[in-house]
N, C-alpha and C positions, 0 to 999 in steps of 0.2 A: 228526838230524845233530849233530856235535860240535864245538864249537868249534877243537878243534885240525885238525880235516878244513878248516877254511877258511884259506884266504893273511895269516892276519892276524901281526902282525912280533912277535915273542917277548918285546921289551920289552910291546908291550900284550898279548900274555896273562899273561903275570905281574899282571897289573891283574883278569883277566878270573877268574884260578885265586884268588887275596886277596878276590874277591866272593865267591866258592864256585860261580862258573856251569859248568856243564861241558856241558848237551845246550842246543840251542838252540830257542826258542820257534816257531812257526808265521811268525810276519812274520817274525824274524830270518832261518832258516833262509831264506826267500825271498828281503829283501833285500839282505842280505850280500853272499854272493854278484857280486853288482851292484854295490854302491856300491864295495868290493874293486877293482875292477876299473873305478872310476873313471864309473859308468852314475850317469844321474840315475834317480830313483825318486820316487814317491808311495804312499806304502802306506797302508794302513787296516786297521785294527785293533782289537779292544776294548779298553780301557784296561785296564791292568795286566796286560800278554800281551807285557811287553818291547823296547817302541818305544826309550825312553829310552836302553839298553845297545845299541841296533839303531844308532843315529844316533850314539854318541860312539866306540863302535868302530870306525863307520868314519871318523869325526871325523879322530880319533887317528893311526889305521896314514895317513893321509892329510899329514899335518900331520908325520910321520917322515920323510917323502919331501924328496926338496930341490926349494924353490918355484919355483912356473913361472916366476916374474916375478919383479923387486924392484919394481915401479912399474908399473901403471896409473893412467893419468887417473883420479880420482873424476868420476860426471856431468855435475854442474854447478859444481864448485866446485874450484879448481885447488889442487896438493902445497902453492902459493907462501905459502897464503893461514893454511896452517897451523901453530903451532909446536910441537901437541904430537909426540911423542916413539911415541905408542901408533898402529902401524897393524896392527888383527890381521889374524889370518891366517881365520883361521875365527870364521863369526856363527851365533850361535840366538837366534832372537826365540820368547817362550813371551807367550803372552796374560796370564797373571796370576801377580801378584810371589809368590805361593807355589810356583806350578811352576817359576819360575825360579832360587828356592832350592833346588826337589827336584833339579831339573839340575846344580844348582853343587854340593851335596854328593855326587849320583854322579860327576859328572865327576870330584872331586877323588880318590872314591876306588878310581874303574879307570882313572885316569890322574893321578894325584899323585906318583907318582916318576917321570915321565918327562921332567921340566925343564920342563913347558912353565909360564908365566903364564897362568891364569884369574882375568878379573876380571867381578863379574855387578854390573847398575844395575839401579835397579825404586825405584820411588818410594814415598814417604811416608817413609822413612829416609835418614839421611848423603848428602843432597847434597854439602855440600863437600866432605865426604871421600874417596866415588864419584869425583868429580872427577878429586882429585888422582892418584887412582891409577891414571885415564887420562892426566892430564898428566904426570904425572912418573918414570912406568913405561912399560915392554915387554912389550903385551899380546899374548899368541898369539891366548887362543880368549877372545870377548867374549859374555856370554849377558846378555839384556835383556828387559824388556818396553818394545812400540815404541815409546809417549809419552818416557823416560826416555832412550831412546836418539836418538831423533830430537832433544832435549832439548840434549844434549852434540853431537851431532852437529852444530845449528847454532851453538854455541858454539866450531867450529873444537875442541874436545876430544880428536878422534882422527878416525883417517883410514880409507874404506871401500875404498881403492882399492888394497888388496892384499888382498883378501877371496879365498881358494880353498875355501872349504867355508860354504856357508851351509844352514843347519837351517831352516823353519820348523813347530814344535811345536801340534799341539792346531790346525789352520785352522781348521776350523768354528767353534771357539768365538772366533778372529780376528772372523769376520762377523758371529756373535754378538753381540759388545759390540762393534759399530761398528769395529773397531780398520783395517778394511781399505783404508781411504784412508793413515792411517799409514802401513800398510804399504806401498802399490805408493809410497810416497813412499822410503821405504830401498830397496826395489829398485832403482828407477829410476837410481840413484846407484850400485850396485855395479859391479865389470865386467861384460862382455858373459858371456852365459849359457855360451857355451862354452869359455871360460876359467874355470871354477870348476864344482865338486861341489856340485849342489843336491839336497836331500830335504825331502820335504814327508809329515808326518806326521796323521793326524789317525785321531777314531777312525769316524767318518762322511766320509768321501768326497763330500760335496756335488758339483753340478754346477758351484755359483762356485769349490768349493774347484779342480775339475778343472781350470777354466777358467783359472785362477791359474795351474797349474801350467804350465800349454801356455804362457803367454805369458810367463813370465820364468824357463825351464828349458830345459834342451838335451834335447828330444823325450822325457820321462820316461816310465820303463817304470810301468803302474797295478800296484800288489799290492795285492790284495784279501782278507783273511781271514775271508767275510763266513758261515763255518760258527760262526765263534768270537764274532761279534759278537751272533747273536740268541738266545744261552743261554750259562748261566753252569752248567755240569754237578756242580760241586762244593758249589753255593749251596740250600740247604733253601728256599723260597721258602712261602711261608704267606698266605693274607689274613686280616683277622677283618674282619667288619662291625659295626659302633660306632656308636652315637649320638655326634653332635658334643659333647655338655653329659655323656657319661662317659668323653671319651677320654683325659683327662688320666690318669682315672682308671685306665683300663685301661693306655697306658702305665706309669705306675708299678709296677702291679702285675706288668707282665711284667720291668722291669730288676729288679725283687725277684728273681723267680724266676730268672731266666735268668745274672744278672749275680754271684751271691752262691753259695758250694757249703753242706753243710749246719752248718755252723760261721759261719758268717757274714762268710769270706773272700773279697774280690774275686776273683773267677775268669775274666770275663773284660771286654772291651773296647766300647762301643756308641756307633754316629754315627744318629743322629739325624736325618730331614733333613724343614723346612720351607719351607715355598714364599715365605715371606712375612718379613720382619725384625720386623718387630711380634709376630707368632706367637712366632720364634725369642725375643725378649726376656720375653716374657708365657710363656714354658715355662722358662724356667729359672729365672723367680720362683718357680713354684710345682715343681720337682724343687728346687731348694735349702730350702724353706721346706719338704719332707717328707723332709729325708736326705739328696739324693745331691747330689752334687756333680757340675758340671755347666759345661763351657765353651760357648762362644757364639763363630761364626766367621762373619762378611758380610763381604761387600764395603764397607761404610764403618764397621768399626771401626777404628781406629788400628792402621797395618802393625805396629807394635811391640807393640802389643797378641795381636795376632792369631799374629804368629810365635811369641810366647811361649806363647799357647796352644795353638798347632801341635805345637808344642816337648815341653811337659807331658801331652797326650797320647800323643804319639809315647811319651815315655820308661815310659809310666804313671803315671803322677801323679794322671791326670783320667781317670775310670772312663767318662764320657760328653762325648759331641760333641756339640754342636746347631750343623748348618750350614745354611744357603742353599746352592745350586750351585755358588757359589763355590768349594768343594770337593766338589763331583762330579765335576770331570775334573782326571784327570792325576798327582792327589796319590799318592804311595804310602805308605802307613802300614801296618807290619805289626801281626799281633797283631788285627785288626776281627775278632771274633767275630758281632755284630751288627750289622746295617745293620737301622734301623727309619722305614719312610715314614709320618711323623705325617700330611704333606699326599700326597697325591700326585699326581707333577708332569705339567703339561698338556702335554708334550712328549713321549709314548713313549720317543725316543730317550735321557730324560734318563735314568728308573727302568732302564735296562740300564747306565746311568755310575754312579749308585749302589750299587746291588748288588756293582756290581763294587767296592767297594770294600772286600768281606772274600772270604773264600776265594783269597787270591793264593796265589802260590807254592803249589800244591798243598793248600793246606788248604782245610777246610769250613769253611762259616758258614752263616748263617739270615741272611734277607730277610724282615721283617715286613713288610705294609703294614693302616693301621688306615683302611678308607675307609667315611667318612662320607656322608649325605645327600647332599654338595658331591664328594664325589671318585667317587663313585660312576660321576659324567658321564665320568670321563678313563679310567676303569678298561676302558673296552670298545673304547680306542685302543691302550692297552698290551699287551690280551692280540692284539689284531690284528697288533701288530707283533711282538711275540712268536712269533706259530706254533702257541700252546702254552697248554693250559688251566692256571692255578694252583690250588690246591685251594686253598676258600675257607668259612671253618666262622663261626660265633658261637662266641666266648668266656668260656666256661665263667664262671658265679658267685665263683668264688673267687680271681679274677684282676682282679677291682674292690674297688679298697682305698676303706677312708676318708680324705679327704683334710684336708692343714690347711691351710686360705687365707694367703695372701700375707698382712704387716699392711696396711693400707691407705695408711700413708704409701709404702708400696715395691710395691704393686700396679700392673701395669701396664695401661692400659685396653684392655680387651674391643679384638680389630680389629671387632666390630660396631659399636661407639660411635660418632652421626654419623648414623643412621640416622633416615628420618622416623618423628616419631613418640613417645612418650614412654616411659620404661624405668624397668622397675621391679625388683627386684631380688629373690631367694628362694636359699634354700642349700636342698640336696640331696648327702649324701653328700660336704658340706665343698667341692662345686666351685659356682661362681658359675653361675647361670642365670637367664637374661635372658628376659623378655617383652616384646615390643613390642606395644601399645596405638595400634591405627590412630588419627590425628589424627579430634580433632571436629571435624563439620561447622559453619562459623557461619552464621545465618543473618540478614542487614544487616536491620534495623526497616523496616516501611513508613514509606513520607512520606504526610503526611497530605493528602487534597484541599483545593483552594483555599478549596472553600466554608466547609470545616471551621476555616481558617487562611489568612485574608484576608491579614494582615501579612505573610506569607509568599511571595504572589502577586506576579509580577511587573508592574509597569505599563505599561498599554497602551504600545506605540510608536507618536509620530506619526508619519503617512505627511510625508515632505517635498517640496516641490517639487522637480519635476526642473529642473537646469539647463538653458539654452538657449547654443550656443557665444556669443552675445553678450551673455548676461543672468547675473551672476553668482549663485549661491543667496545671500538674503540669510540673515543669521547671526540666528536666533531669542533673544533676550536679553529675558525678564523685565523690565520696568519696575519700578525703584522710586523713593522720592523721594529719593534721592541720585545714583541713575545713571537717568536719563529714558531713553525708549525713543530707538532710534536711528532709527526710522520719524520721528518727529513735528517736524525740520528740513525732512524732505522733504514733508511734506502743507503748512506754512506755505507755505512754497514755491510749491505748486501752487495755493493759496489768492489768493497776490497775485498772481500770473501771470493766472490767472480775473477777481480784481477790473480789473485792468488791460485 
């Protein structure tokens, strides 16, 4: 199906035809349609199969219309209470402050001449500024991650209570990172379901995702695209089998090959992806300390950190990624030539998010995965969720390079380190290899017998007399000649009592 085949208003195809879209994906072509025509929906999808352009399209031709309402109540918090100036019209909540930047530069540019105000909030950056630009502006379409906006929102900041299109983006990974009490907390404050346009995106369909939707949506239609979710048709998928103590090795030796043409020009693009942030920090010590240059992207690097190195990527700058999951949903970055699974992830669902993150828009890529002793365990979950056998070889001799170690004031320590036990250290082919040395046993000295070690012995205990309730125990006290026995008042005593 074509975009101009569907009712959408001519101001947003001009948005639509400046991207270069012309046929539409498999969820579009489904939910279109539907949200068009003002239907709630829940789709599901593989990531990078055109949710984003799906949900601002109908954003858009929605937000063209003249509003249902000037004023709804907010839930629990009355118009009175508030001074800012911003009450949009349309909300998308995305789980993390990168997708929420992918959303603000699409939106801005299939719908940036259409007059409306977009303003996006997401934390670690410009609070104040964020702020202002809910106080002191007129915002149509508001995109957030929920902490950030529930944030401003109880700061009386701007108003929910003309909301007619609300998004929310990526659910699963909502419940994922806890974010899902946040949320039914901004729900609960919006109008009533059937006064606004909701769509619920994700690329898994959970049953809580489902459940969400049934309860703060106007009886939403499900789309499914679940031919598209469990292969990726365009993606070369490979495994090799690695020892843990050469895989740095082998890594390298494959961005040599893959990454460089026979002159020794960057040719193409490669993401990385570790399960661990230690991992991720202790691999780009040692790809920088052999050549390549090499970004680093988690969840607790500094947001300005992190977008910049979004940024230098995206543009080419930085030949390599190394991420956490963090960026395995949602991101869209053209140009990924290589997606390579250093670890890989204990979630099935994750390694089909990954992948997906080259071969979009019709091109190919390769999916490397390097599993080791330790990944070997998850590998027999992924081909189950799959469908589908990977070919899976050893890697040829000439694809393990010699390595140069980190210096040690900037090596990052082993994530084994910690471990019972004592560690010793050996090079092999310039990567670090560890032995662990089972603890000794100790065994405590005997104590020697008494007879052996009379000083040692403890002394008899005398038996005491028991008390009688009327006789108290008397108090045994040693006589000497400065403190006389306390017995010998009482025999004098008895003595002249007798002579008497």
């Amino acid at each position: 199906m074509r975009f101009q085949d569907l009712a959408i208003p001519e101001s947003v195809m001009e948005g639509v035809r400046a991207c270069g879209f012309s046929e539409c994906t498999p969820i579009q072509e489904l939910t279109l349609p539907l949200t068009l025509a003002g239907k709630d929906v829940a789709g599901q999808a593989q990531t990078g199969t055109g949710k984003t352009a799906a949900f601002l399209i109908a954003t858009f031709s929605h937000l063209l219309q003249p509003p249902r309402h000037k004023q709804h109540k907010s839930g629990r918090s009355g118009d009175a209470e508030f001074t800012s100036t911003s009450s949009p019209r349309a909300l998308i909540i995305a789980p993390t402050r990168e997708l929420a930047v992918q959303i603000d530069n699409d939106a801005r540019r299939l719908g940036g001449h259409l007059g409306l105000e977009i303003a996006t909030v997401y934390g670690g950056v410009d609070y104040e500024k964020q702020r202002a630009m809910l106080t002191d502006g007129k915002v149509d379409l508001l995109i957030g991650t929920p902490g950030r906006l529930i944030d401003y929102f109880k700061q009386k900041t701007y108003r929910v209570s003309s909301v007619e299109v609300l998004v929310i983006d990526e659910a699963d990974r909502m419940f994922d990172m806890g974010f899902i009490d946040d949320l039914r907390y901004m729900l609960r404050r919006l109008p009533p379901f059937d006064q606004r346009l909701s769509m619920l995106f994700s690329a898994t369909l959970s049953y809580r995702a489902q459940e969400l939707s049934y309860e703060y949506m106007d009886n939403p239609s499900v789309i499914s695209t679940n031919m598209d979710v469990r292969s990726v048709s365009q993606v070369t998928q490979r495994i090799y089998h690695v020892e843990r103590r050469t895989k740095i090795s082998l890594l390298i030796g494959l961005l040599r090959r893959d990454l460089t043409d026979e002159v020794g020009e960057a040719c193409g693009r490669a993401m990385i992806f570790v399960n661990t942030k230690r991992m991720g920090e202790r691999l780009q010590e040692w790809l920088r300390n052999n050549g390549i240059t090499a970004g680093y992207l988690s969840g607790d690097v500094p947001q300005t950190k992190r977008l910049h190195t979004l940024q230098r990527f995206q543009d080419g700058a930085l030949p390599v990624l190394i991420a956490t999951d963090v960026a395995g949903r949602g991101l869209h970055i053209d140009g990924v030539t290589h997606v390579i699974n250093f670890d890989l992830p204990e979630n099935p669902e994750d390694y089909v998010h990954r992948i997906g993150r080259t071969a979009r828009a019709g091109a190919r890529g390769d999916a490397i995965s390097l599993v080791d002793e330790d990944g070997v365990y998850n590998l027999e979950a992924i081909l189950a969720y799959l469908g589908t056998e990977i070919p899976a070889e050893h890697p040829p001799d000439a694809l393990f390079v010699r390595l140069i170690s980190p210096p040690p004031a900037e090596r990052v320590p082993s994530p084994d380190r910690g471990r019972t036990g004592r560690t010793s250290r050996t090079r092999r082919g310039g990567e670090e290899r560890r032995t662990v040395t089972p603890p000794v046993a100790v065994t405590a000295p005997e104590i020697p017998a008494a007879e052996e070690a009379p000083a040692a012995a403890a002394p008899p205990r005398r038996r005491r007399k028991e008390a009688t309730p009327t006789e108290a125990t008397p108090t045994e006290t040693p006589a000497t000649e400065d403190a006389p026995s306390a017995a010998a008042p009482r025999r004098r005593r008895r003595r002249k009592k007798a002579e008497a």
